[in-house]
VOGU-3710 file (C-alpha; in Angstrom, 3 decimals, decimal comma):
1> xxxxxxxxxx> 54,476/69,421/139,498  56,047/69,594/135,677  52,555/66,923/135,043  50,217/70,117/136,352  52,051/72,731/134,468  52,265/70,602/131,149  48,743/70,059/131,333  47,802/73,623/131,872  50,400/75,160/129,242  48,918/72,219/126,496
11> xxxxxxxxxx> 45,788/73,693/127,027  46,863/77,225/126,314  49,068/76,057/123,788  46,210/74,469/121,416  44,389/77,773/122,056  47,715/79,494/121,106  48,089/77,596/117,676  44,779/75,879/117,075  42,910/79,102/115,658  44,582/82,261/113,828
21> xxxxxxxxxx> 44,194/85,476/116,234  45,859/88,800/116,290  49,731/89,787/117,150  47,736/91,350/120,777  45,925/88,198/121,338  49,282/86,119/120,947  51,574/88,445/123,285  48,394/87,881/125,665  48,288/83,553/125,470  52,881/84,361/125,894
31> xxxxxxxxxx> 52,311/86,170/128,847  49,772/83,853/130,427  52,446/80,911/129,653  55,273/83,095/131,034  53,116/83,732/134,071  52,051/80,403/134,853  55,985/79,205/134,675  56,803/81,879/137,222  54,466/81,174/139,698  55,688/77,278/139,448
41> xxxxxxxxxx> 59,074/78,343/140,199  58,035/80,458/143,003  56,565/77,197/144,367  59,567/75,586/144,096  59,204/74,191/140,718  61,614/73,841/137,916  59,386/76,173/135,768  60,449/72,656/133,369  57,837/70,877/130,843  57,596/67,292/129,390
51> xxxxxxxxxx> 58,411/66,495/125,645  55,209/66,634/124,097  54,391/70,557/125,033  57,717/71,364/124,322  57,469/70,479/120,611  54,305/71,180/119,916  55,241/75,088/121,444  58,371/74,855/119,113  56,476/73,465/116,294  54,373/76,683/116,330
61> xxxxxxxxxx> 56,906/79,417/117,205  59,535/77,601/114,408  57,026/77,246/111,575  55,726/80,923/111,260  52,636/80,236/112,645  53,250/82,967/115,308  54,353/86,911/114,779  57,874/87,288/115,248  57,725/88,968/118,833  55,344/85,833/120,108
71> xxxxxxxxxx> 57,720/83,907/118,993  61,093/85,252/120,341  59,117/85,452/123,669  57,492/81,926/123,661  60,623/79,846/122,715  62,563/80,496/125,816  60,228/79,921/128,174  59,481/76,268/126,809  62,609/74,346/128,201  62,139/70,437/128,443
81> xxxxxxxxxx> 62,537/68,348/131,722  64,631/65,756/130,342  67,463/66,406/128,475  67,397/66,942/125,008  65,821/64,580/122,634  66,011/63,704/119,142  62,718/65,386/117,867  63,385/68,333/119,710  66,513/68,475/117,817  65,256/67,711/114,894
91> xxxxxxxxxx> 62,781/70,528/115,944  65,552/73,562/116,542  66,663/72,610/112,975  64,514/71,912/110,695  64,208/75,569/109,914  67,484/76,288/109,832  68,182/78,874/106,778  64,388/78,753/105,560  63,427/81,755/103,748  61,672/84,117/106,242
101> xxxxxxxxxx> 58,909/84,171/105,193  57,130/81,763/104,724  59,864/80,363/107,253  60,087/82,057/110,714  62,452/85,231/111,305  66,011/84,956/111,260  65,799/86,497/114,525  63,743/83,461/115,670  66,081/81,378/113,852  68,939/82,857/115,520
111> xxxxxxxxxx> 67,344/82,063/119,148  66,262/78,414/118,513  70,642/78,100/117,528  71,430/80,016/120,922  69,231/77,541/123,025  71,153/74,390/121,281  74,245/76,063/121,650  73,436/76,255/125,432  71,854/72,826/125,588  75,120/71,362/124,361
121> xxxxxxxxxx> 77,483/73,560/126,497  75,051/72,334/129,542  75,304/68,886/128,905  71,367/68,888/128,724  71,231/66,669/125,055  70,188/63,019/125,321  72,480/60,210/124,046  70,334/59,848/121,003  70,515/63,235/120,438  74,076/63,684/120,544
131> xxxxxxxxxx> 74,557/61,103/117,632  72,180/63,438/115,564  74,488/65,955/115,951  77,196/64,621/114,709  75,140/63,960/111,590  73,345/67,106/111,576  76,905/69,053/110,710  76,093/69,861/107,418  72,950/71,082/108,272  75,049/73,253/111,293
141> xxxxxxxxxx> 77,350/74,908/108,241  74,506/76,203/106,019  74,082/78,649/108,877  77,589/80,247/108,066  75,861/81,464/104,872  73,564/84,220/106,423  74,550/86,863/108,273  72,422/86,703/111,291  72,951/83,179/111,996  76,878/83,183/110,958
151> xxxxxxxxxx> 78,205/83,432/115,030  75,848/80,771/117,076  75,869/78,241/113,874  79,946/79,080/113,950  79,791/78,880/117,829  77,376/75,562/117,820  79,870/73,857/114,778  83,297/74,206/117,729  81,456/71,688/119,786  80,246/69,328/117,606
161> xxxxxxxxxx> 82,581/68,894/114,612  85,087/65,962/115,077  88,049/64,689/112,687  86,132/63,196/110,299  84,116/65,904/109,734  86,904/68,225/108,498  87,145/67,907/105,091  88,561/69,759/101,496  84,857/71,530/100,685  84,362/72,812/104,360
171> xxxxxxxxxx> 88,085/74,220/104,714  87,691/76,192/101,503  83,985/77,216/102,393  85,035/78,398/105,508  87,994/80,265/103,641  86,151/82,117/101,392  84,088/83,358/103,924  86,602/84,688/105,967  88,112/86,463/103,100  84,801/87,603/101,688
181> xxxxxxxxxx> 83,786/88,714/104,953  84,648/92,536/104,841  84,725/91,985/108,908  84,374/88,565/109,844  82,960/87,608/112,993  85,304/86,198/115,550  83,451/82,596/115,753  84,771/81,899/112,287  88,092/82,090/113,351  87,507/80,064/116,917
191> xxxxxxxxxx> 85,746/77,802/113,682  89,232/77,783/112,107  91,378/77,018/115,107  88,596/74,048/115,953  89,683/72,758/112,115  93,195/73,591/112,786  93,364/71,214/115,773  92,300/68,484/114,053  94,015/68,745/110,904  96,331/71,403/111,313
201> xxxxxxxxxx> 98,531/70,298/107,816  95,519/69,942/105,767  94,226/73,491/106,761  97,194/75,178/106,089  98,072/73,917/103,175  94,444/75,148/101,632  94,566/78,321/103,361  98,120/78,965/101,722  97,334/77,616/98,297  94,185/80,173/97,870
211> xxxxxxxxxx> 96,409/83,176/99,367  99,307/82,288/96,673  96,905/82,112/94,379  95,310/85,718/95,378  98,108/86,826/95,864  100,204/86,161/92,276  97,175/87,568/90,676  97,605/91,217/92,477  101,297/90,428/91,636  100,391/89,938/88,055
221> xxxxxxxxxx> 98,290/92,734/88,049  100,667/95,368/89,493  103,049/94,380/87,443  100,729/95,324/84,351  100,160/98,824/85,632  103,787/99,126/86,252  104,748/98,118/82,630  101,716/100,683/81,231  103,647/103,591/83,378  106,766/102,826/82,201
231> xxxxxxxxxx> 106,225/102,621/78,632  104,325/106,056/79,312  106,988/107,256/80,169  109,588/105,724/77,229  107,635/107,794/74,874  107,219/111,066/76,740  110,881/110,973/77,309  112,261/108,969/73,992  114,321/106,961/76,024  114,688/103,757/77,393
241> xxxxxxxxxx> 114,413/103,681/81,354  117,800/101,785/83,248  116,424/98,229/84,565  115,722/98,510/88,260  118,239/95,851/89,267  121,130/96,862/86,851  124,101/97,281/88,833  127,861/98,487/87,373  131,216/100,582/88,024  131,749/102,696/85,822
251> xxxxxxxxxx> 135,667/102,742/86,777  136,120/98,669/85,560  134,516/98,017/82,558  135,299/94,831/82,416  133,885/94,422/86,300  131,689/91,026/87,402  128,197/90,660/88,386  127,254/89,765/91,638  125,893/86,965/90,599  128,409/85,387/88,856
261> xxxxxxxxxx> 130,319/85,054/92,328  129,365/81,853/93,544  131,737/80,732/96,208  133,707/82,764/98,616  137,315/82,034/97,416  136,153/83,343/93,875  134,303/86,754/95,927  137,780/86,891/97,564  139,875/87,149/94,779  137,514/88,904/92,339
271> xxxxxxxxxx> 136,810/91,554/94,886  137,983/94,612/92,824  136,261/93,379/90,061  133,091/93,399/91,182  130,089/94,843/89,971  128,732/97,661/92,391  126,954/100,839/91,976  130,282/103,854/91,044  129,484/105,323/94,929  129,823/102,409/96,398
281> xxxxxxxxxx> 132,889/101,154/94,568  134,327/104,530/95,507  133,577/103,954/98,968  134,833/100,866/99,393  137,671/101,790/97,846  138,291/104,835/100,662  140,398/104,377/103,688  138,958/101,492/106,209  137,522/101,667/109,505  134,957/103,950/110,714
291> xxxxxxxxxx> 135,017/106,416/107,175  134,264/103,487/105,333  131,092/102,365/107,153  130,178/105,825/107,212  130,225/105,967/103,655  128,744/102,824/102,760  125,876/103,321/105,310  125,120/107,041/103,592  125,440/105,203/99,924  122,856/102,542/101,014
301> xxxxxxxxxx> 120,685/105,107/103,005  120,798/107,391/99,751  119,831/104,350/97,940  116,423/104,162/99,751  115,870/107,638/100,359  116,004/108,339/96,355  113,430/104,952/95,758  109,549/106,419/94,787  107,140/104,344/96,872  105,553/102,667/94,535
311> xxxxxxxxxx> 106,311/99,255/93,531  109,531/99,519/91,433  110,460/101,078/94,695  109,931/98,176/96,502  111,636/95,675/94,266  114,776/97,794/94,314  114,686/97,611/97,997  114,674/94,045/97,822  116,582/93,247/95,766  119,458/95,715/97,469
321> xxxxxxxxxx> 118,515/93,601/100,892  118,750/90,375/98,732  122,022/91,787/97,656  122,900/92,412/101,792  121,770/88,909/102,610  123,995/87,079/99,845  127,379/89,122/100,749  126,458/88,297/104,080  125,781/84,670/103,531  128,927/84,623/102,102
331> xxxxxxxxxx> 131,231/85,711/105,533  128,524/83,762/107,596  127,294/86,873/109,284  126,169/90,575/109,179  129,241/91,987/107,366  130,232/95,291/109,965  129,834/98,071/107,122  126,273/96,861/106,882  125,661/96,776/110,817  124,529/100,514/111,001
341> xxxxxxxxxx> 122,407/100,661/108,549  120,255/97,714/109,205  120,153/99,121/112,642  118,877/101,998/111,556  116,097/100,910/109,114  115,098/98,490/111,772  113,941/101,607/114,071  111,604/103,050/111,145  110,650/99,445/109,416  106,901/99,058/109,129
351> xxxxxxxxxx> 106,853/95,165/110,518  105,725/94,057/106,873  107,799/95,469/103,908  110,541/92,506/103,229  109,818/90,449/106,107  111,375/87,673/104,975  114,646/89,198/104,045  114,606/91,275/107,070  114,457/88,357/109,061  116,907/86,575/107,301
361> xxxxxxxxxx> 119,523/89,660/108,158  118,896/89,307/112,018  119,601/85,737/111,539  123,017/86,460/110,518  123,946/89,302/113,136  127,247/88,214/114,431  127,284/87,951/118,461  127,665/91,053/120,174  126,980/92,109/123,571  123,244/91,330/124,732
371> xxxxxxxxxx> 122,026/94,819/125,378  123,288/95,949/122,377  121,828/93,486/120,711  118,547/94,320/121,853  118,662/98,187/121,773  119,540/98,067/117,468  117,674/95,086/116,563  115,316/92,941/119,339  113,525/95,943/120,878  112,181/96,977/117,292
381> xxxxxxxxxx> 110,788/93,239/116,677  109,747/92,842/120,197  107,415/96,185/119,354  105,856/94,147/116,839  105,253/91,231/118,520  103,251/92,887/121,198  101,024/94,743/118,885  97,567/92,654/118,036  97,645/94,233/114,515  100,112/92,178/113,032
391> xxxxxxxxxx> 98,754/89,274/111,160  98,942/85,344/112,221  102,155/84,728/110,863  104,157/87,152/111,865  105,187/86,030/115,217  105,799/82,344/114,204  108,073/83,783/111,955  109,692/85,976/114,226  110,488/82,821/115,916  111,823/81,303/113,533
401> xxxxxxxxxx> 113,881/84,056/113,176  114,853/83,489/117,135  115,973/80,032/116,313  117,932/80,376/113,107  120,208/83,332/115,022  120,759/80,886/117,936  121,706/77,911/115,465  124,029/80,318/113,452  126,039/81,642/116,567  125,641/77,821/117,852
411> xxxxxxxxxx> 127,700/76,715/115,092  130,803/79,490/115,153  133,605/77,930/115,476  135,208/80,699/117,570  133,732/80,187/120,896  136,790/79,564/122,757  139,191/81,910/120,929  140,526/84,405/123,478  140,923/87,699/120,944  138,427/90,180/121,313
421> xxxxxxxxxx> 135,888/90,436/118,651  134,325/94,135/117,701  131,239/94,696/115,586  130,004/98,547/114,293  128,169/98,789/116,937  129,830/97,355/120,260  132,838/95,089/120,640  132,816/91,606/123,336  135,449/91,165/125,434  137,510/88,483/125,642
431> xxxxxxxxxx> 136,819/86,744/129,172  132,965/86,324/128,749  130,046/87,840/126,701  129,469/85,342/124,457  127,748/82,969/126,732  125,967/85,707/128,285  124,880/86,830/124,662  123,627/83,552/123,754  121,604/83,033/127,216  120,266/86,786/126,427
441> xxxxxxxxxx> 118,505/85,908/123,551  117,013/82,501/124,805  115,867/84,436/127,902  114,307/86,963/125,501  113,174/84,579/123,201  111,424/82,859/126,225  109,754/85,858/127,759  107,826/86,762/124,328  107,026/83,055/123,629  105,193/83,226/127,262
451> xxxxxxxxxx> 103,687/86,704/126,350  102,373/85,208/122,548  100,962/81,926/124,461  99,035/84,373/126,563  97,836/86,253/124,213  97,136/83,503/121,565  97,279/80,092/123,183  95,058/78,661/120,600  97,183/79,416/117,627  99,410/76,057/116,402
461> xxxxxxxxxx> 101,522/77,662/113,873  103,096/80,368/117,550  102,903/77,121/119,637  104,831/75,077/116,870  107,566/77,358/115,960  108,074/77,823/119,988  108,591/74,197/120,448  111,264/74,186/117,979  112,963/77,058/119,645  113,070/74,886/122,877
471> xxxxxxxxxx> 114,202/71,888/120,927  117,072/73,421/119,685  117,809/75,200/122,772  118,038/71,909/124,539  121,138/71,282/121,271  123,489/74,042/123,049  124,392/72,005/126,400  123,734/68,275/124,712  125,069/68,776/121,213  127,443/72,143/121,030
481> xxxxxxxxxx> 129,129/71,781/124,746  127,657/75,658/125,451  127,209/75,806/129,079  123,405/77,989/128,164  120,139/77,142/129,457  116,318/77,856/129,470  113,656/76,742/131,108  110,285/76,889/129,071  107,356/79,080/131,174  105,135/77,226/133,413
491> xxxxxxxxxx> 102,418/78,954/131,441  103,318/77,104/127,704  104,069/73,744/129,280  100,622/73,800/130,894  99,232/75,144/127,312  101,296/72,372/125,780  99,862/69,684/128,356  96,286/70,683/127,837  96,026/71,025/124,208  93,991/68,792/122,407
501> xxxxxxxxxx> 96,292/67,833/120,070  99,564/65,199/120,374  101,839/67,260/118,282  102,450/70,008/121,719  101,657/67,561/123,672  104,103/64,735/122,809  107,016/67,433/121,709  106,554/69,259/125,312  106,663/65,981/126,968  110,631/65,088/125,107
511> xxxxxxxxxx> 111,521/68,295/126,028  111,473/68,227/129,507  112,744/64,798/129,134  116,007/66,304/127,139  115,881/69,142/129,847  116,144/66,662/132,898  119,245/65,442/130,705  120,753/68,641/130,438  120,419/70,116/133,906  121,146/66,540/135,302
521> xxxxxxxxxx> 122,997/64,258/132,638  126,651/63,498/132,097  127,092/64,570/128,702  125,762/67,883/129,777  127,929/71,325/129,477  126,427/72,831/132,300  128,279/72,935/135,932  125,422/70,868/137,423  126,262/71,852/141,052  126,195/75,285/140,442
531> xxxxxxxxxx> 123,933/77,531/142,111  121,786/78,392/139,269  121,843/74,675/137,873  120,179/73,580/141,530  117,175/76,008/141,218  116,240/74,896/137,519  116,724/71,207/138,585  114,573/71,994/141,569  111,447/74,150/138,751  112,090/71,341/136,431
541> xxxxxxxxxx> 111,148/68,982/139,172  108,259/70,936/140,166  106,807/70,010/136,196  107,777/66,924/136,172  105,488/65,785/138,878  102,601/67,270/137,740  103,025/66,077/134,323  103,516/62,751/135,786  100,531/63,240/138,094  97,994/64,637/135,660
551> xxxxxxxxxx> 99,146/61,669/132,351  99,647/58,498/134,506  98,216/58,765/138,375  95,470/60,047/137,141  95,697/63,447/139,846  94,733/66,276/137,439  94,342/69,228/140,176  94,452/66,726/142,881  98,349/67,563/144,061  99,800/65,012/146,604
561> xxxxxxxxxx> 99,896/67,742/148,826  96,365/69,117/149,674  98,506/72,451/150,971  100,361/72,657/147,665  99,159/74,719/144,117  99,258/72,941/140,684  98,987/73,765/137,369  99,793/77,489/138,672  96,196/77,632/140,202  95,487/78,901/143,454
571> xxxxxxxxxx> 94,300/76,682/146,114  90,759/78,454/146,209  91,224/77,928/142,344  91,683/74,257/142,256  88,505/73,253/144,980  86,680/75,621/142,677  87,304/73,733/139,703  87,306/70,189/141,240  83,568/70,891/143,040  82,522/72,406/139,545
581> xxxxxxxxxx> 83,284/69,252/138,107  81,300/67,125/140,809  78,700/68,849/140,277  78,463/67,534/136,446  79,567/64,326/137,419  82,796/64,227/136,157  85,785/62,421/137,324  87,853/65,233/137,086  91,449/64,060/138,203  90,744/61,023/135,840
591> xxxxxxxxxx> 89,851/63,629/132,545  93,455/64,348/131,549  94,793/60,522/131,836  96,102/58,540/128,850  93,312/56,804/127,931  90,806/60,089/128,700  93,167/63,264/127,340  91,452/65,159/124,676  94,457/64,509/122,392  95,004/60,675/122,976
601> xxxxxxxxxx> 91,705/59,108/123,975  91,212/58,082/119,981  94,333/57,126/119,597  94,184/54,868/123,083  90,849/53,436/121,212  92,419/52,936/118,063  95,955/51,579/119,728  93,384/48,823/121,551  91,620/48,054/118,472  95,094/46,732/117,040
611> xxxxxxxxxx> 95,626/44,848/120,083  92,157/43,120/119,968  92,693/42,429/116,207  96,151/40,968/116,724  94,377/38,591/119,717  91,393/37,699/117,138  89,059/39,758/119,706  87,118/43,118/119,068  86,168/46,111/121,238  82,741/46,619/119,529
621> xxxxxxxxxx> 81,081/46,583/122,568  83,236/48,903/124,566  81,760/51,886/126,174  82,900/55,143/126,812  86,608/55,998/127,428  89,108/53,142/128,459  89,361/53,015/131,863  89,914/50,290/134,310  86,192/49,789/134,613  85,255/49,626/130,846
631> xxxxxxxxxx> 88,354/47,259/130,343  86,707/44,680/133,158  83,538/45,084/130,908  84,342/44,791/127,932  86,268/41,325/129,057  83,231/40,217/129,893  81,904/40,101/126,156  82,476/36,883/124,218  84,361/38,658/121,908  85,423/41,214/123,753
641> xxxxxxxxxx> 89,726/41,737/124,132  91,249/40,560/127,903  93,588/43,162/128,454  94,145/44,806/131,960  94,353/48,677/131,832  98,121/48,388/133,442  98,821/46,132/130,662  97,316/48,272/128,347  99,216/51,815/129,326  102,914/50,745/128,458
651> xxxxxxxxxx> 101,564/49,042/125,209  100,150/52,162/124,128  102,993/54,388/124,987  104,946/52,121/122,810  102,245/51,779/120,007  102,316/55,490/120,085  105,900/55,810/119,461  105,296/53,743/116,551  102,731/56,435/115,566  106,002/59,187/115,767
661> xxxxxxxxxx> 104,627/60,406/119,602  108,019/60,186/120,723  108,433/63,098/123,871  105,451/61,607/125,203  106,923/57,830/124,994  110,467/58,838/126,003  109,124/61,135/128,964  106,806/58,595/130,827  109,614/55,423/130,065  112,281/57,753/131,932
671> xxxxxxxxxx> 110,525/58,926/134,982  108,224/55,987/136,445  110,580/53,248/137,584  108,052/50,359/136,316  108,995/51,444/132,796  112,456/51,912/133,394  112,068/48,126/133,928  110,025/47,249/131,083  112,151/49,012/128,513  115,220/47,288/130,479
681> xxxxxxxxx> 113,911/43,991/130,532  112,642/44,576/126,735  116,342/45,428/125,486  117,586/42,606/127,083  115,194/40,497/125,432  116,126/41,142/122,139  119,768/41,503/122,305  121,215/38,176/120,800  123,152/35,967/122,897
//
């Protein structure tokens, strides 16, 4: 019985603390306690103790009354019957970050932060409790300071912290850490992604603000040592050194500068007057075809070749790619002299030098046939965006990348011309490859967002840029009459429907609203009877009903089917996770509802809130999630809001298109005939006689 135990454990306990004895004398009191607790479980016990032991046991081991070793041994084996309460809390933390000594050990420290950690990921912490930690944050955070309690304080602070924790101070404490940190644990940056979810603008825009600034001050600083060399070398030489970017022909003295040309009719008739390094000029001025890309590809790879690495190097480089990227702007694509040697510093680029402007050149590659295509420029980038050493942006804006290529052959206005178009490195035909270009890249563009989401489904800024790619995808068959599809993985929509915030989830949600338009609308481009059309409607379908399931019927792994899979999970997979959640007393097909999702349960409470307010009623007195139950219960109150939970779902689908939610509005209003009606009847209501 936990009464006999706690009795016989208090009495040790007061021998334990109540005199001073030797490090041997403790270790022997720990291992009477530790025996005693076994031989309770043996006997079918708990090996559990009530409140008062508990503390008093903590009390001792967290105020350095014990040696370290009694300590670390003794707190463990002291585990309360109930769950968690307030004291104890208050116990595990008061502590926290003392000097040791007179404080306890960090490594004691360390342990009494493990056992909350666990307590909280158990469920085992008391109402009251729970409250205290949601003041206690602050408290949580100094941990992050020293180095042995950094990763259970980090791992302890991505349970507790909510929204309104997450503020200015704590996103640039966490910052500097992180880049302070010579290797940073990875709990800060599961600590990041936690602050990212919540306020994923606000982080950002700190995080980006304190790189620019680090960043413009090793800018500034190169650029000293760089002036220092050069003037070096002025006066060993006695002469002045030719500006990196100066550019001229010395056949046309009178020639232009490139940046005078601001228009294409004035680059087409000033041609031979413009301002280009004398090799170039002469190669230009050669006979055409092949010779001439030759030529100009040898110039430009002659350019490079001749560069130092150091960092006049590297501005020359840019600013000959800048160069690239504005003659190309002008003609709307990769000109075809360029073609070959892009491709070819693609296959030895390092993934970082001139991202931006290398990017910005695959943008404007001009269609060509898809395995071309990806043998000169994708496979290269597709190298990178498998490796885990590239840094967090890079595959967001490799994405990006994705989607400004597919708007820019979107827009040509040559789709339907019947000549055949040739490029430097492999011509199209005239009966076909365009489409199957264009449905090359989404397919490829597709296959890595899967492989990212897999790899890094926490991180907003890959799941973000992916959901634009899809959005504008969905712009080919609606908006540009290109008969081109793609159907988004199972594995992101199911990332996108269980994320915790409403940006994926509401944009995921339109999305396979626009889809269910393409594959099945009238102002679709697609042939909707075709063979391929009838499998996509039929995988679209299959997402549609568990989206519908899991967001209004309130089946989250509960399929209609008992013999069917959902969510991708096996069927061993899904009992598994449903009995897992019985066990803790969770209504688990209920969890991922629109009242009870992670990234719309405030919002239902704050959506109610204005209803209440707009009926002179309150929803003080409301408890827990809204449900049907706590809706019935709250009515009850004498100022509680009268407002059945079926009433309640369409109003907060529309008060959340209000809020900008708008996939998630326009999804659920198309595909559950009861709001086809409401909208109907709605419209109808305020169209004027």
């Amino acid at each position: 019985m936990p009464t006999t135990l706690t009795t016989t454990l208090t009495a040790l306990l007061s021998r334990l603390l109540g005199v001073p004895s030797s490090k041997e004398a403790q270790t022997a009191v720990v291992d009477e306690v530790r025996k005693l607790i076994d031989e309770d479980v043996e006997r079918g016990g708990a090996g559990l103790v009530e409140e008062e032991c508990v503390r008093s046991g903590w009390d001792g081991c967290l105020r350095g009354q014990l040696a370290p070793s009694a300590s670390l041994s003794l707190l463990p084996l002291l585990l309360p019957s109930a769950p968690l309460t307030l004291p104890l809390l208050l116990a595990l933390l008061s502590p926290l970050s003392r000097p040791s000594p007179p404080g306890p050990s960090y490594p004691t420290q360390s342990l009494a932060l493990e056992m909350l950690l666990v307590f909280v990921e158990e469920g085992w912490v008391g109402s009251e409790a729970r409250e205290g930690l949601d003041r206690v944050v602050a408290v949580l955070e100094r941990g992050l300071e020293f180095g042995k309690l950094r990763e259970p304080a980090a791992d302890l602070l991505c349970l507790v912290v909510r929204r309104h924790h997450i503020t200015p101070h704590r996103i640039d404490f966490l910052h500097s850490l992180l880049t302070r940190l010579p290797s940073p644990p990875s709990s800060l940056y599961r600590l990041l992604d936690t602050y990212r979810s919540f306020e994923p603008e606000r982080v950002y825009q700190g995080i980006s603000q304190r790189r620019g600034t680090v960043e413009r001050g090793k800018k500034e600083g190169k650029e000293v040592e760089e002036a220092k060399r050069r003037r070096i070398e002025a006066d060993a030489n006695s002469k002045l050194p030719l500006p990196i970017t100066f550019s001229t022909d010395l056949h046309s003295p009178t020639s232009l500068p490139l940046s005078d040309i601001r228009t294409l009719p004035s680059l087409a008739s000033q041609i031979e007057d413009l301002a280009l390094p004398c090799q170039a000029a002469s190669a230009l001025r050669s006979v055409s075809g092949s010779t001439k890309r030759v030529r100009v590809q040898e110039e430009l790879q002659h350019e490079l070749y001749d560069l130092e690495p150091t960092d006049a190097g590297a501005k020359r480089v840019a600013d000959l790619f800048a160069r690239v990227r504005e003659l190309s702007e002008f003609a709307g694509e990769l000109l075809e002299e360029l073609e070959p040697f892009f491709a070819e510093y693609l296959q030895r680029w390092d993934g970082s030098a001139h991202r931006k402007l290398v990017f910005d050149l695959v943008a404007l590659i001009k269609p060509l046939r898809f395995r071309d295509l990806h043998r000169h420029y994708l496979r290269p980038l597709e190298t990178f965006a498998k490796a885990d050493s590239v840094d967090g942006t890079w595959i967001p804006d490799f994405f990006a990348c994705l989607t400004a290529l597919v708007s820019n052959w979107a827009v040509r206005d040559d789709w339907d011309e019947t000549v055949s178009r040739s490029t430097a490195l492999g011509a199209l035909e005239p009966d076909a490859p365009y489409l199957e270009a264009l449905q090359g890249i989404l397919e490829f563009a597709n296959k890595q967002i899967e492989l990212a989401c897999q790899q890094r489904p926490h991180d907003l800024t890959i799941r973000s840029a992916s959901l634009a790619f899809y959005e504008l995808a969905l712009s080919l068959p609606l908006e540009f009459g290109l008969p081109v599809v793609v159907l988004p993985s199972s594995t992101f929509m199911h990332t996108c429907l269980l994320s915790n915030e409403v940006m994926s989830l509401s944009r995921i949600c339109g999305i396979l609203a626009r889809l269910r338009e393409a594959l099945t609308g009238a102002s679709t481009a697609l042939e909707i009877n075709s063979e391929s059309n009838t499998a996509l409607v039929t995988e679209l379908n299959a997402r549609l009903i568990e989206f519908v399931a899991t967001l209004w019927q309130k089946r989250f792994l509960t399929p209609a089917d008992p013999a069917q899979s959902n969510l991708g999970l096996s069927l061993e997979d899904l009992e598994d996770l449903r009995e897992y959640g019985d066990e803790r007393g969770q209504a688990t097909s209920a969890s991922f509802g629109l009242s009870t999702h992670p990234a719309l349960a405030t919002l239902a409470k704050d959506c109610l809130s204005v209803l209440a307010v707009e009926r002179g009623k309150s929803i003080s007195r409301l408890v827990g999630a809204i449900s049907t139950s706590s809706l019935k219960q709250l009515a009850k109150e004498p100022d509680g809001v009268h407002i059945s939970f079926n009433e309640f779902r369409p109003a907060f689908l529309e008060w959340v298109q209000e809020q900008g939610a708008d996939g998630l509005s326009d999804f659920l209003f198309s595909s559950l005939v009861s709001l086809v009606k409401r909208r109907a009847s709605n419209s109808a209501s305020q169209t004027p006689a």
